[in-house]
GUZA-216863 format. One line per field, with one value per residue (C-alpha): residue number from 0; residue in three letters; chain; x, y, z. Coordinates in nm, 3 decimals, decimal comma, always signed. Example, Ala and Ser with C-alpha at 12.3 -4.5 7.8 and 13.67 -1.06 7.14 Angstrom:
BEGIN
pos	(0; 1)
code	(ALA; SER)
unit	(A; A)
c1	(+1,230; +1,367)
c2	(-0,450; -0,106)
c3	(+0,780; +0,714)
% end
This chain:
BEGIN
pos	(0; 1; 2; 3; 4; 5; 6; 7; 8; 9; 10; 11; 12; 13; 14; 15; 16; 17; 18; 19; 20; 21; 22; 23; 24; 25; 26; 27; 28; 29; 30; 31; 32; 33; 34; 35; 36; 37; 38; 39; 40; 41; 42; 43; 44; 45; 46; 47; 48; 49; 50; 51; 52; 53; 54; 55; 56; 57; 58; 59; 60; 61; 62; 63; 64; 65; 66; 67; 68; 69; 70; 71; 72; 73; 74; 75; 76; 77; 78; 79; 80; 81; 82; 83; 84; 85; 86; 87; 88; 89; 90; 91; 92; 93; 94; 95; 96; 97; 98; 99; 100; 101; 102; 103; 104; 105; 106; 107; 108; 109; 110; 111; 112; 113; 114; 115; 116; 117; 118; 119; 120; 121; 122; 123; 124; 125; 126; 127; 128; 129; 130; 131; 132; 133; 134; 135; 136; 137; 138; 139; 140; 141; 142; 143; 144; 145; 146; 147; 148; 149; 150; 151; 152; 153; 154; 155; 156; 157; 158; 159; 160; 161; 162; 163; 164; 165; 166; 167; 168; 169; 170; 171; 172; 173; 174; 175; 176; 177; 178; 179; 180; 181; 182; 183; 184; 185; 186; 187; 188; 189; 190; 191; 192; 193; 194; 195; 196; 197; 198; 199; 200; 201; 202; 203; 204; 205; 206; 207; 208; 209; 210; 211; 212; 213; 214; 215; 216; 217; 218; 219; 220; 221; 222; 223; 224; 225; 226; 227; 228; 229; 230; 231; 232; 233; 234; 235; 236; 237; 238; 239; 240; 241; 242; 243; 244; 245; 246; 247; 248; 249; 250; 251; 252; 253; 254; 255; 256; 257; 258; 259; 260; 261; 262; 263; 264; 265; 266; 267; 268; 269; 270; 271; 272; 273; 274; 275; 276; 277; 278; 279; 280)
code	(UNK; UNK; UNK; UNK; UNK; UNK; UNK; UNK; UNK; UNK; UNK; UNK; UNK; UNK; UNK; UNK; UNK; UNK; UNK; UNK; UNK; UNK; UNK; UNK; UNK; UNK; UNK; UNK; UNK; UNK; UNK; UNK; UNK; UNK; UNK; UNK; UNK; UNK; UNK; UNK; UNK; UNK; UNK; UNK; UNK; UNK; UNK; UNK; UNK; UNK; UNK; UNK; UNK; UNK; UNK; UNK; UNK; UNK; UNK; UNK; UNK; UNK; UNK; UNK; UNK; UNK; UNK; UNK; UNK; UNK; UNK; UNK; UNK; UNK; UNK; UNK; UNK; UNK; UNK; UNK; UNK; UNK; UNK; UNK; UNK; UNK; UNK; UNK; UNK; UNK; UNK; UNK; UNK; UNK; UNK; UNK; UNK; UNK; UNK; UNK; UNK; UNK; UNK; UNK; UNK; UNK; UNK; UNK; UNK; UNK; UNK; UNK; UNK; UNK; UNK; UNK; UNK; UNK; UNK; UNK; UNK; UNK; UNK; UNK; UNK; UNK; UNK; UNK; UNK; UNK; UNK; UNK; UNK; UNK; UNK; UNK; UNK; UNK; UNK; UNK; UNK; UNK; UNK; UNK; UNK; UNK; UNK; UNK; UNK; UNK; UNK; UNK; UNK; UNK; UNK; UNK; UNK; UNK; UNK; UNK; UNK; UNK; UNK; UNK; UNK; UNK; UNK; UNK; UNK; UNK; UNK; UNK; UNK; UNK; UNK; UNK; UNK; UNK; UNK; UNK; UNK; UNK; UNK; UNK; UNK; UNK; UNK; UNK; UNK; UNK; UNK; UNK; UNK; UNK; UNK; UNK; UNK; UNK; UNK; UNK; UNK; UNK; UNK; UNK; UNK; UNK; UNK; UNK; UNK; UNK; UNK; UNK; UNK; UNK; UNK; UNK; UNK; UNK; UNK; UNK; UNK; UNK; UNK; UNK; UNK; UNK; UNK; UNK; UNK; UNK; UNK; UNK; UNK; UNK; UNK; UNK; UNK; UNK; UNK; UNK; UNK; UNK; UNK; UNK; UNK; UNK; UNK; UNK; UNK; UNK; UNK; UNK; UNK; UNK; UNK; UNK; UNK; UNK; UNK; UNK; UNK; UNK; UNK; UNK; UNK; UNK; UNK; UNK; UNK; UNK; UNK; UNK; UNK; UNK; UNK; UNK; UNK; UNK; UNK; UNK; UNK)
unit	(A; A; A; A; A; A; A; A; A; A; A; A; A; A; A; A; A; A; A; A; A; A; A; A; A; A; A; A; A; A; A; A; A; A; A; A; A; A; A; A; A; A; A; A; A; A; A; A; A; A; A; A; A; A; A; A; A; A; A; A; A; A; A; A; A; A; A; A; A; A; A; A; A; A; A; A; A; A; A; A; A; A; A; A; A; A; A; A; A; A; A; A; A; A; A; A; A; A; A; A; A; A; A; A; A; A; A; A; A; A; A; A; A; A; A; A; A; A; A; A; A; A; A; A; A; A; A; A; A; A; A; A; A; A; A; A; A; A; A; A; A; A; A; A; A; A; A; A; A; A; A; A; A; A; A; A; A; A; A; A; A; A; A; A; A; A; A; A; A; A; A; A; A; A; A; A; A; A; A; A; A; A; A; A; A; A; A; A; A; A; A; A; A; A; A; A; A; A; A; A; A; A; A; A; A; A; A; A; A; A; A; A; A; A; A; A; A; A; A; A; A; A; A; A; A; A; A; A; A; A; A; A; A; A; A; A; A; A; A; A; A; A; A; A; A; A; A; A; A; A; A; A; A; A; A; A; A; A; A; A; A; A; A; A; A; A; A; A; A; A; A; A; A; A; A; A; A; A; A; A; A)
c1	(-9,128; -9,114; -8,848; -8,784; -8,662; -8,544; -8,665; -8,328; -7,910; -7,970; -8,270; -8,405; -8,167; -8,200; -8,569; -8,828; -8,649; -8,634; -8,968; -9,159; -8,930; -8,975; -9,363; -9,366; -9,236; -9,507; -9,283; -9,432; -9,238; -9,240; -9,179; -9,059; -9,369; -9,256; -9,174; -8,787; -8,792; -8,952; -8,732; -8,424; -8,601; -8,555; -8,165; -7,929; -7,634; -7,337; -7,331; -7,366; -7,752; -7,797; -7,625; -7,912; -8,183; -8,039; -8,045; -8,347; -8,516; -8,408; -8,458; -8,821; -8,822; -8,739; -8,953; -9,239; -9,159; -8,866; -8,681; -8,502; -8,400; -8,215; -7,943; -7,686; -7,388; -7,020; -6,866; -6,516; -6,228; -5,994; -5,759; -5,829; -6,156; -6,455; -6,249; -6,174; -6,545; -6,654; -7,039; -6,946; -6,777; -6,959; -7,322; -7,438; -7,092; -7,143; -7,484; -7,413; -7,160; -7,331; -7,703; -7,752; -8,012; -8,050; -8,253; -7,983; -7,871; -7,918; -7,630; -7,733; -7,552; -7,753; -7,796; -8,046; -7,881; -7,839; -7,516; -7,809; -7,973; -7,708; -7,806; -8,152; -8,159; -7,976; -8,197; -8,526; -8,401; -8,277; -8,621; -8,888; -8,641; -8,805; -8,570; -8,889; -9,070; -8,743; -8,747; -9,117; -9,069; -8,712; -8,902; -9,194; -8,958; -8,649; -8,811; -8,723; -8,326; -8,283; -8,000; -8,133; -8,183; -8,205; -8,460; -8,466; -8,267; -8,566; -8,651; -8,544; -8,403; -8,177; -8,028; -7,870; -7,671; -7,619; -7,322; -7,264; -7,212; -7,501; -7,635; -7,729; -7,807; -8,066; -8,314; -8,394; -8,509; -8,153; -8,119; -8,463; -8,281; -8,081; -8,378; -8,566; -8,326; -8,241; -8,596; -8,638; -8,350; -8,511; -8,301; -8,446; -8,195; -8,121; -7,935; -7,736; -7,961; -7,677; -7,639; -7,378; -7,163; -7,177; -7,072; -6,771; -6,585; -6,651; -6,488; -6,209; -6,137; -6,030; -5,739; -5,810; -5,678; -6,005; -6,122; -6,423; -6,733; -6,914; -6,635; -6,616; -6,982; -6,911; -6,653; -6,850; -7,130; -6,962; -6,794; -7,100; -7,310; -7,003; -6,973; -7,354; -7,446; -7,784; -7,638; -7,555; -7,360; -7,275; -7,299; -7,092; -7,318; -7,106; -7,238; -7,196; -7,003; -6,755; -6,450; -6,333; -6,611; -6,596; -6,226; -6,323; -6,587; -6,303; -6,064; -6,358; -6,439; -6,092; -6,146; -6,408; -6,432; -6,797; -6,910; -6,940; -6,953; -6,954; -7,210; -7,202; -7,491; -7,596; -7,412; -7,629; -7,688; -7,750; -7,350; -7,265; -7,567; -7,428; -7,064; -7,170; -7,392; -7,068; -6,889; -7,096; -7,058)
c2	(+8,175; +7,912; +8,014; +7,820; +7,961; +7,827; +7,795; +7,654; +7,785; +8,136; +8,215; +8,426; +8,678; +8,741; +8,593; +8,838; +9,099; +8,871; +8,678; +9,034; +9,115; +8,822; +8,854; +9,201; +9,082; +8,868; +8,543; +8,255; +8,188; +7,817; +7,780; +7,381; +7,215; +6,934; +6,884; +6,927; +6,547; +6,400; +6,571; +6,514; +6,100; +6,094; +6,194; +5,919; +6,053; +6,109; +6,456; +6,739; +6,726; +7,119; +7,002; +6,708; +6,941; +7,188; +6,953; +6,786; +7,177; +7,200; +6,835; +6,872; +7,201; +7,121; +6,861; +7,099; +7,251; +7,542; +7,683; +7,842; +7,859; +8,102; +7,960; +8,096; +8,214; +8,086; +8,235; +8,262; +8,081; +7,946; +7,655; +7,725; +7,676; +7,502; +7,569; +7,221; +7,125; +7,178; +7,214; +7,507; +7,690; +7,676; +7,493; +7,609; +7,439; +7,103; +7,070; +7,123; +6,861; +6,623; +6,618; +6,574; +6,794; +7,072; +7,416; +7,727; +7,818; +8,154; +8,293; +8,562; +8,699; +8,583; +8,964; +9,276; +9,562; +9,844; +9,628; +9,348; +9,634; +9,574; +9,191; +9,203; +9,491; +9,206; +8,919; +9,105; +9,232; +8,889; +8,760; +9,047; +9,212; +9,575; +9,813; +10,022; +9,702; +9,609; +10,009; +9,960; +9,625; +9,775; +10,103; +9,856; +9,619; +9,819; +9,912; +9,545; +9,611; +9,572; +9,476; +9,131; +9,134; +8,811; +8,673; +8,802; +8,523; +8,381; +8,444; +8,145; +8,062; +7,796; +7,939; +7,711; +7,898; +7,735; +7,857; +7,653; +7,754; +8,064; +7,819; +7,517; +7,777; +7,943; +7,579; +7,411; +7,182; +7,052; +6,965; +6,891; +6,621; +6,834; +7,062; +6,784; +6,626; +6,996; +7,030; +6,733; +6,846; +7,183; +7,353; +7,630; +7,679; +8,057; +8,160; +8,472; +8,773; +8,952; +9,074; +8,862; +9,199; +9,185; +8,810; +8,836; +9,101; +8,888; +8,592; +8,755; +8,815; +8,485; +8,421; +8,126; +8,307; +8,230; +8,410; +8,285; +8,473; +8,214; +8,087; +8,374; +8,367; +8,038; +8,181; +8,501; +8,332; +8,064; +8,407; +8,647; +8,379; +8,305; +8,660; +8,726; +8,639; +8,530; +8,231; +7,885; +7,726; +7,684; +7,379; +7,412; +7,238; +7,116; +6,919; +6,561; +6,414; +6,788; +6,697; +7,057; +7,234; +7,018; +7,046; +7,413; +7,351; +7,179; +7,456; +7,735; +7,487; +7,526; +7,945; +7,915; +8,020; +7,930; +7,573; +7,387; +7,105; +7,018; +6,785; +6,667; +6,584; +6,239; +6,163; +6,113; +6,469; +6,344; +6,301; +6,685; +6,789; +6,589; +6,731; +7,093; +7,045; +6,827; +7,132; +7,392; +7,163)
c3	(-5,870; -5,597; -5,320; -4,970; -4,664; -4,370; -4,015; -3,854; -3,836; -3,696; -3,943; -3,670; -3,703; -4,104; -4,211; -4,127; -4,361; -4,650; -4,626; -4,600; -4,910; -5,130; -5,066; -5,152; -5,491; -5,548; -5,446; -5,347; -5,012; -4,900; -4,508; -4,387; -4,249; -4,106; -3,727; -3,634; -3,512; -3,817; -4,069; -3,857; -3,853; -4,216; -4,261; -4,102; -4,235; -4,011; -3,974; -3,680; -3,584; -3,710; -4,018; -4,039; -3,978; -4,232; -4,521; -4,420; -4,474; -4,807; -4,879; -4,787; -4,980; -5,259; -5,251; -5,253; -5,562; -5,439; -5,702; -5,490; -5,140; -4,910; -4,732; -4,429; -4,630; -4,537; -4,188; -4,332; -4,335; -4,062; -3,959; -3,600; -3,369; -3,582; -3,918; -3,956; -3,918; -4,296; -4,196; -3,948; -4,179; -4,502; -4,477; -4,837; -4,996; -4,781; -4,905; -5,249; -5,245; -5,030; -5,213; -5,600; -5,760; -5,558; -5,646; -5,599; -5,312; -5,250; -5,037; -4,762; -4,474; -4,121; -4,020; -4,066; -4,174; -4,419; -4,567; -4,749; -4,940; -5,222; -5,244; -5,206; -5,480; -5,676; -5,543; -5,650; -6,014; -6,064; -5,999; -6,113; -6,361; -6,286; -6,101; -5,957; -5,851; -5,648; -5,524; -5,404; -5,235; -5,069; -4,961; -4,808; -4,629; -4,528; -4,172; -4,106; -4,110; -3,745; -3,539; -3,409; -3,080; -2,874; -2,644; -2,293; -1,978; -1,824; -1,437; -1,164; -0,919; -1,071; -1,379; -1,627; -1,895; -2,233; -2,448; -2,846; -3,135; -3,235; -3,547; -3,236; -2,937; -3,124; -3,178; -2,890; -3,125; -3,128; -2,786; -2,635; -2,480; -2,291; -2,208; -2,028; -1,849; -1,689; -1,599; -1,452; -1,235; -1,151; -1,375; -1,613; -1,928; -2,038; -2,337; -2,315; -2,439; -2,541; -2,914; -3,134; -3,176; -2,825; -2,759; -3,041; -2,824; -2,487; -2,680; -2,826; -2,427; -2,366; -2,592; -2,716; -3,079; -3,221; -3,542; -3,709; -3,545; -3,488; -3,252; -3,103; -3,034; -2,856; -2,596; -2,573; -2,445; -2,224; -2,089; -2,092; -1,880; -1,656; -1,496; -1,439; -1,066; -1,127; -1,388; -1,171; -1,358; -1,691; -2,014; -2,283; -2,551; -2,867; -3,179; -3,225; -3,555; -3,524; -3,327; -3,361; -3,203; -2,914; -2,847; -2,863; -2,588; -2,391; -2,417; -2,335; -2,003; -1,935; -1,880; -1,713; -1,311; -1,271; -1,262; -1,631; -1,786; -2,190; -2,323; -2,693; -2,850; -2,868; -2,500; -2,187; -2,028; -1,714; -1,702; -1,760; -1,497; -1,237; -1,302; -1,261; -0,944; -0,845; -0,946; -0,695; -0,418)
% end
């Protein structure tokens, strides 16, 4: 058994649990090999650029023979925030209905904790059909069921925070654009390195009667980065082809007492630097 996995939309918080797991199985795991820019080259589609790079993963997958793959399951369901954006809300769904002849999707939550024990007991029964095999591989693995923690804020003295949604923040990949043009500037980008328990409650601190965690994620982070001293300044970075997560950048910018700016993907971000310096006077 052929199964891909994904190195894109938070995979960093779930992966390292279930490729140990799947290997301890005896599952051939198939990683993407092609560069972010080339696979996102060969999808022209109009969709958000994570959404590109998502089904140009599984494209390129299955491709190689996956029978399988292990996808982000759905964040919920809302008509407020990023609910209306279809791709936001339920990636697996979208790609099912946008490209024919898939392998299954396999459904897991984007998190390492005791709670996926009960699916990947399912997962591994489904695919080894012996309970103690599953037991072994659990017992060998289960010491990866961490809390994910994120990366620590870099060191300068010009600090740049970047708040979007957690499945775009998390790959630069998606916005090297962005990332040059703020280093060409003398800016040095920093993510919030607070945990995404962590972010949900600063977002739910706005009122912006937001639900879906991922939104809140968004806000947390705009907010998080906003009340640390040693953060400049602030960009608000929302994906192109997804009106509703930018108007929710636009109402975040619109709590925010530290200088920001949104950029979209796809627009010059040369334009949302020089409105933040603008903005510090």
């Amino acid at each position: 058994m052929r199964v891909g996995v994904l190195d894109t939309w938070m995979n960093e918080r779930y992966l390292s649990f279930w490729r140990a797991y799947l290997a301890e199985l005896g599952v051939e795991v198939l990683v993407p090999r092609l560069p972010a820019s080339e696979a996102l080259a060969r999808l022209e589609e109009a969709w958000p650029r994570p959404a590109r790079l998502l089904a140009a993963r599984v494209l390129e997958l299955k491709a190689r023979g996956a029978e399988a793959v292990l996808v982000p399951e759905a964040v919920g369901e809302s008509p407020r925030g990023s609910g209306q954006c279809p791709w936001a809300v339920d990636p697996a769904s979208m790609l099912e209905r946008e490209l024919s002849g898939l392998p299954p999707l396999w459904r897991v939550p984007p998190e390492r904790s005791g709670a996926v024990l009960g699916l990947a007991a399912q997962v591994g029964q489904g695919l080894v059909q012996n309970p103690q095999e599953v037991r072994r591989a659990l017992d060998a693995t289960r010491r990866l069921l961490v809390p994910y923690k994120p990366p620590a804020m870099p060191h300068s003295a010009r600090l740049l925070g970047v708040a979007a949604m957690p499945y775009l923040l998390e790959d630069p990949r998606l916005y090297p654009e962005l990332v040059h043009a703020a280093e060409a500037r003398g800016w040095t980008l920093a993510r919030p390195d607070a945990s995404p328990e962590r972010l949900r409650d600063e977002g739910a601190r706005l009122g912006l009667k937001i639900d879906l965690p991922t939104d809140l994620e968004f806000a947390g982070a705009a907010h998080y980065l906003g009340r640390l001293g040693r953060v400049d300044a602030v960009v608000l970075l929302a994906c192109d082809h997804c009106p509703a997560v930018e108007r929710l950048a636009r109402r975040i910018e619109a709590k925010m007492t530290k200088p920001a700016a949104v950029y979209v993907l796809g627009d010059d971000p040369e334009e949302a630097l020089v409105r933040v310096e603008r903005a510090q006077g």
